[in-house]
C-alpha positions in Angstrom: -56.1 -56.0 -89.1 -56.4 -57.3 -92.3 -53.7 -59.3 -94.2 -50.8 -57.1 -94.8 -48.7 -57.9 -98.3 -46.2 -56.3 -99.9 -42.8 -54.1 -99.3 -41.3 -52.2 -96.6 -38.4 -49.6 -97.9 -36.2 -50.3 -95.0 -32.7 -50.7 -96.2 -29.7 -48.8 -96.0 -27.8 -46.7 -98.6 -28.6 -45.1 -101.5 -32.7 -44.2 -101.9 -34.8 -44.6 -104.5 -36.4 -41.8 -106.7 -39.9 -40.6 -106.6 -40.7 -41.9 -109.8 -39.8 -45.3 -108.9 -41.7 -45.2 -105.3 -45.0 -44.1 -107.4 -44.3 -46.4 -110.0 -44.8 -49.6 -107.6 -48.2 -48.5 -107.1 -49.5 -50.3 -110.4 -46.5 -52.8 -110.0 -48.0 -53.9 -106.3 -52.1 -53.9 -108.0 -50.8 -56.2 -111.1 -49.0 -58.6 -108.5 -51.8 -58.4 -106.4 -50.5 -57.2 -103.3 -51.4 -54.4 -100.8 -48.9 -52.5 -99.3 -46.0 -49.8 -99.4 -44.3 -48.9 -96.0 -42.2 -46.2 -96.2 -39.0 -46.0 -94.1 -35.8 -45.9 -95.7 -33.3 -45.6 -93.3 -31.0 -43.0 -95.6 -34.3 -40.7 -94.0 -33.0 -39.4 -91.0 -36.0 -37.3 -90.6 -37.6 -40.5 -89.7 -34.1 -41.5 -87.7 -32.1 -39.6 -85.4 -33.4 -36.4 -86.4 -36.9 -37.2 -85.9 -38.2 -34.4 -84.1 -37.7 -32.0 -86.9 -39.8 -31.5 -90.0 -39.2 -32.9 -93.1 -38.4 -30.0 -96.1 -41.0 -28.8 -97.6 -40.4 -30.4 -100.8 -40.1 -33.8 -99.3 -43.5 -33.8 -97.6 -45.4 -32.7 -100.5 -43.5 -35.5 -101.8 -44.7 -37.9 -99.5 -48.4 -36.5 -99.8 -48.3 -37.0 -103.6 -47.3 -40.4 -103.0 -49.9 -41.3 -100.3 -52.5 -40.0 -102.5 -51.1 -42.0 -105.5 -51.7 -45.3 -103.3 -54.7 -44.4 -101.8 -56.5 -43.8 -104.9 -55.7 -47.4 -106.2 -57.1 -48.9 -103.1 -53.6 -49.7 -101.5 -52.0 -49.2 -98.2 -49.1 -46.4 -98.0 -47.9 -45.4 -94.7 -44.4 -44.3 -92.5 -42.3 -46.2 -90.5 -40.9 -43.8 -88.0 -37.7 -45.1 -85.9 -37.5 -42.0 -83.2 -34.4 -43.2 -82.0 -33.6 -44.4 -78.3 -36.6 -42.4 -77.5 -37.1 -44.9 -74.8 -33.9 -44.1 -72.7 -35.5 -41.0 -71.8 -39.3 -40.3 -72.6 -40.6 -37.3 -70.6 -43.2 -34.5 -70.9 -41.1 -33.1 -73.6 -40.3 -36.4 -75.5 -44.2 -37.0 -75.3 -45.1 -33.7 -77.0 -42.3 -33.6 -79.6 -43.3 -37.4 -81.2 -47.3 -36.2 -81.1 -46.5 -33.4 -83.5 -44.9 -36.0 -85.4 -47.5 -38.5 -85.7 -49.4 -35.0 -86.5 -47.1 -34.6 -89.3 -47.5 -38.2 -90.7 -51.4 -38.4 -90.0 -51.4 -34.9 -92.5 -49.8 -37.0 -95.3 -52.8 -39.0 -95.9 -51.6 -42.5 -95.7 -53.5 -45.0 -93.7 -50.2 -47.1 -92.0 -48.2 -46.3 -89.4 -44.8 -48.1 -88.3 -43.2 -47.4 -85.0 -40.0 -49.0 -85.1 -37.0 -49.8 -82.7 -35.1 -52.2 -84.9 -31.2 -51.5 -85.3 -31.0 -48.9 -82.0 -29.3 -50.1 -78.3 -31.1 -52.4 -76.4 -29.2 -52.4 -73.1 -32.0 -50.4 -71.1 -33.8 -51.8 -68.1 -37.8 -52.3 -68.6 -37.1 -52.1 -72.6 -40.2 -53.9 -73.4 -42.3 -51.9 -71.2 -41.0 -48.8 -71.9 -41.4 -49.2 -75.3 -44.7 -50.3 -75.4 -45.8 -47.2 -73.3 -44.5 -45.4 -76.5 -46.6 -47.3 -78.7 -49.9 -47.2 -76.6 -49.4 -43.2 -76.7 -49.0 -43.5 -80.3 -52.2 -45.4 -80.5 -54.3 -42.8 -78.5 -53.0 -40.2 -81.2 -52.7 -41.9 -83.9 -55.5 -41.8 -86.9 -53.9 -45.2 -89.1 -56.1 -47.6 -89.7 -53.1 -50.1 -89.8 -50.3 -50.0 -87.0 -47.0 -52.0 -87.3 -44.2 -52.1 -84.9 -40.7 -54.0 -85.0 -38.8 -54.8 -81.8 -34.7 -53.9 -81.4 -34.5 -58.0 -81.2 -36.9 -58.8 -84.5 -34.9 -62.3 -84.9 -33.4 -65.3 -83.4 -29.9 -64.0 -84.7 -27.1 -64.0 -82.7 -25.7 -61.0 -84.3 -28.6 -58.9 -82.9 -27.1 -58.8 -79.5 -23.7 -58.4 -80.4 -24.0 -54.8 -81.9 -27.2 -53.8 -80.1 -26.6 -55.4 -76.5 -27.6 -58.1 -74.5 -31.4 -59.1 -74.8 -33.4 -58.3 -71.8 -34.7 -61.9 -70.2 -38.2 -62.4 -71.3 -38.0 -59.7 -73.6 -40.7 -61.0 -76.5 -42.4 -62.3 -73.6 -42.9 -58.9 -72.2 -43.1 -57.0 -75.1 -46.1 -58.8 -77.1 -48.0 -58.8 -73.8 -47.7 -55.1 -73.0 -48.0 -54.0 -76.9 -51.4 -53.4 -77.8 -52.8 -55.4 -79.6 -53.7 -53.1 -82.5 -50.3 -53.4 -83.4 -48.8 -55.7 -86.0 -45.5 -57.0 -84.8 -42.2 -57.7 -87.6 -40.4 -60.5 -87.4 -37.2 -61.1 -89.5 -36.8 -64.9 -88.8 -34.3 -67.1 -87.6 -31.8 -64.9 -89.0 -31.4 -60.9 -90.1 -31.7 -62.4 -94.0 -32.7 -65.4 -93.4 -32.0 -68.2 -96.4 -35.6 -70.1 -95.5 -38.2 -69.3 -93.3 -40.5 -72.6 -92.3 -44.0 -72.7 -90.3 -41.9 -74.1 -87.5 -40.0 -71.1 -87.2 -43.1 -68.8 -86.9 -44.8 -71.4 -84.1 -41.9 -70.7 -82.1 -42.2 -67.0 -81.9 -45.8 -66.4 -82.3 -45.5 -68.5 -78.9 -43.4 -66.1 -77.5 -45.5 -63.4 -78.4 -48.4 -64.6 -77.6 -49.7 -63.5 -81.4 -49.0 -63.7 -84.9 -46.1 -61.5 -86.5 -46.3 -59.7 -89.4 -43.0 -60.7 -91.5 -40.2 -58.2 -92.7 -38.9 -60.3 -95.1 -35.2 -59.2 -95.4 -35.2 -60.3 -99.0 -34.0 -59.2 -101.9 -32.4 -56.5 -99.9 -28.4 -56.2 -100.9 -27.6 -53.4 -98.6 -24.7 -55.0 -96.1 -21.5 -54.9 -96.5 -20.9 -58.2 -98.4 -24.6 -58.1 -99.8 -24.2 -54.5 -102.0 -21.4 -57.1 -104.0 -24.4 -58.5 -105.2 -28.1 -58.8 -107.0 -30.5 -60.7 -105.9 -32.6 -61.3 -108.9 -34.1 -65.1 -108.4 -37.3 -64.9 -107.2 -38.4 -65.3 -103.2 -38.1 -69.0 -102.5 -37.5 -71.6 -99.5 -40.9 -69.8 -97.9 -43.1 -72.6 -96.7 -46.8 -71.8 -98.2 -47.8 -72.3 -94.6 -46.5 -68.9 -94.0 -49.6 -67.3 -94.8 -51.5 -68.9 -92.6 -49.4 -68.2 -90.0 -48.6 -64.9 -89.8 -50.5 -61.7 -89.8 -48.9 -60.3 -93.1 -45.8 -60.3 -95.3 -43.3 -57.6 -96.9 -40.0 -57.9 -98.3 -37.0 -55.9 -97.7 -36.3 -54.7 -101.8 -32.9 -54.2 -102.8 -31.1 -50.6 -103.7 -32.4 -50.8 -107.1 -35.9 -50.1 -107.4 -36.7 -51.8 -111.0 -34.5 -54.3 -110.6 -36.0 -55.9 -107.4 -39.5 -56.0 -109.4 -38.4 -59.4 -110.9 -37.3 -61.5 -107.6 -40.4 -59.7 -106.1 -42.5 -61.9 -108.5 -42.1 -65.0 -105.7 -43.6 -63.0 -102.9 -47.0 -62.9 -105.1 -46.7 -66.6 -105.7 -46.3 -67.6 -102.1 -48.9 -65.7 -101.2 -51.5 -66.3 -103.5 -50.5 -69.8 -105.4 -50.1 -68.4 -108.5 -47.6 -67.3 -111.2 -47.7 -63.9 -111.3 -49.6 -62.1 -114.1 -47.2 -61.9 -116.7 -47.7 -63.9 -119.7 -46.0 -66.9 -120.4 -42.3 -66.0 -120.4 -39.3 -67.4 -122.8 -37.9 -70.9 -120.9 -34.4 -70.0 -120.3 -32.2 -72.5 -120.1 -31.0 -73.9 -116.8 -33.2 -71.5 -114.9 -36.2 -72.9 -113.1 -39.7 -71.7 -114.4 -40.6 -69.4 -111.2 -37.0 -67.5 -112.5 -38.4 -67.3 -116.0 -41.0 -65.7 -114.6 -39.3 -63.2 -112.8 -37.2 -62.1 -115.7 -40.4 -62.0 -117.4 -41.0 -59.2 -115.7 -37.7 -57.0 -116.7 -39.0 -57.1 -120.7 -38.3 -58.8 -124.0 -34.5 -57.1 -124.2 -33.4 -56.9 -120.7 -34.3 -60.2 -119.5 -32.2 -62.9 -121.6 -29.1 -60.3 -120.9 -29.8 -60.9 -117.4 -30.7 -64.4 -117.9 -26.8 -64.5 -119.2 -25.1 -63.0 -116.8 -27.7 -64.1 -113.7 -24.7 -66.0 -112.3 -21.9 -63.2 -112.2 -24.3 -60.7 -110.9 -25.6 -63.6 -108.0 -22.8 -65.9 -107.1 -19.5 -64.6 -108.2 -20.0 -60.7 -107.1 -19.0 -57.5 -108.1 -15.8 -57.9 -105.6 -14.3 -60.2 -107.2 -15.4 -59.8 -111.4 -12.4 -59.2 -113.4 -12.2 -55.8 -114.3 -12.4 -56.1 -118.3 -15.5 -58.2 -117.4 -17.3 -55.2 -115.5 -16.0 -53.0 -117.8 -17.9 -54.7 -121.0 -21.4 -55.7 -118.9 -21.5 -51.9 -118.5 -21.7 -51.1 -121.8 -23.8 -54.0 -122.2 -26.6 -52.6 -120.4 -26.0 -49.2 -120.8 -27.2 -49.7 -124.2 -30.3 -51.2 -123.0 -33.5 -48.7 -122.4 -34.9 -49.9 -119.1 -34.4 -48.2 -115.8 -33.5 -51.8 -114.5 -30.4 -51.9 -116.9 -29.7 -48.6 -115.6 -29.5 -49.6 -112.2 -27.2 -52.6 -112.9 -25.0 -50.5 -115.0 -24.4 -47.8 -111.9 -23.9 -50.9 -109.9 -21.0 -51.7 -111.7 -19.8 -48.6 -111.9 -19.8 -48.5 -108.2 -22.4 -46.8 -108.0 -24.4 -48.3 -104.9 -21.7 -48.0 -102.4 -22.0 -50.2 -98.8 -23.2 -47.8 -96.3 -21.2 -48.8 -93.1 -24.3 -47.4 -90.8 -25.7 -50.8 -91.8 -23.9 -53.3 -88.9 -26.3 -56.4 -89.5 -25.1 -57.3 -92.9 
């Protein structure tokens, strides 16, 4: 499989528009990754109401966007999460997920995700059963890449406390029965993880018995104390060993599309050792040159605003901003034309809500 880089639409919450999911086609090409997955979990035709179809108009949105990727050489592709299909996976389980791979192969795109994250792991055999899923999905499957992420994908603690106690020897079990076609996510030590080292990876690769593919839960803001915030400093405390290490690398974006282009800018430079292609940017003061560079990325009006206000939107929170203080940065950047100063004006107009279906953040 080759080397995987890019995002993975996996948060909770509100979605984003078509526009903007079409729009990170050219973004991806100029930062010189690879890959879109697909698989917001505000989808629950990908969730727990899998085995239906998606409307019409949402496939032939999905088509359009699979084309749109294909035709600039990058990877587009679904991550479907057929819920707790493991507790009970019959004849008629079997048939309903094959017309849903059917459904997904029609799209066009050339990645497929099967995914268990975020669903109850107190089942006997969970490993195997859920690898008999995925070697199904393999015979019937046309992708030419196939991911997978495990209901433990991390070292956290907090993993077992909503989802159940982990089944001894479950990465053990699970990276020796999943075929090895399949790309395997790994979060890190923790859900978000603050730094992710080559030590960390060893450890689990051993347990796998293969390298995992990294779903970077960063800049993601969809938990319940995260949606106070935005995440706009670029990916850092990533050891540039990662990529040597791992069999790919996507980040976790945050609710707002145009917004999470700029902190983005440090997945390209971890992966490639490079700044990313914009040109030389303004030196802001106090803020570190890859940050510069991020803001780069936002435009010659909206980026010393942000630059400004960077520490109220990252440390202080919406929570807890006075409420003349919200109040005047949304007119601030409602009188900015950028769909990024869009987005942080709904923000603080309340506009990206916490959705409590997300338990992990």
């Amino acid at each position: 499989m080759q080397y995987i880089s890019g995002i993975v639409e996996g948060f909770y919450g509100r979605q984003w528009s078509a526009q903007a999911r079409l729009d990170y086609a050219d973004y991806l090409v100029e930062q010189g990754l690879n890959s879109y997955l697909y698989c917001p979990k505000g989808d629950a035709f990908l969730r727990k109401q899998w085995q239906q179809d998606w409307p019409r108009n949402t496939y032939l949105e999905q088509q359009r966007l699979a084309t749109h990727y294909r035709e600039r050489q990058l990877n587009w592709g679904v991550g479907l999460s057929p819920y707790a299909l493991y507790q009970e996976y019959g004849e008629a389980e079997k048939v309903q997920l094959r017309s849903k791979i059917s459904e997904i192969d029609a799209l066009g795109g050339n990645t497929l995700a099967i995914l268990f994250d975020d669903m109850p792991g107190d089942c006997p055999d969970l490993a195997l059963r859920q690898a008999q899923i995925l070697c199904d999905v393999q015979n019937w499957s046309e992708a030419e890449i196939l991911l997978t992420c495990p209901t433990y994908y991390s070292f956290d603690p907090v993993l077992e406390r909503f989802f159940g106690a982990r089944p001894q020897d479950y990465w053990q079990q699970f990276g020796a029965a999943v075929p090895n076609e399949f790309g395997i996510f790994w979060c890190g030590n923790q859900v978000c993880s603050e730094a992710i080292g080559g030590a960390d990876i060893t450890a689990i690769s051993e347990l796998l018995g293969r390298a995992p593919v990294l779903w970077d839960n960063y800049p993601v803001n969809d938990g319940a104390r995260a949606s106070n915030f935005l995440h706009i400093t670029p990916l850092a405390h990533r050891e540039p060993v990662l990529r040597e290490l791992t069999a790919g690398h996507l980040c976790n974006p945050m609710n707002q599309a145009y917004l999470s282009m700029a902190p983005l800018t440090g997945l390209a430079t971890l992966l490639s050792d490079r700044h990313s292609s914009i040109d030389t940017p303004q030196d802001y003061p106090g803020l570190p040159t890859a940050s510069s560079l991020a803001l780069a990325r936002l435009g010659v009006e909206l980026a010393p605003a942000v630059a400004e206000d960077l520490y109220s939107f990252e440390r202080i929170g919406l929570d807890a901003m006075a409420t003349e203080e919200v109040q005047r940065l949304q007119q601030k950047y409602r009188q900015i034309a950028h769909p990024a100063a869009a987005e942080i004006a709904d923000w603080l107009a309340g506009g990206y809500t916490f959705d409590p279906a997300c338990l992990t953040g």
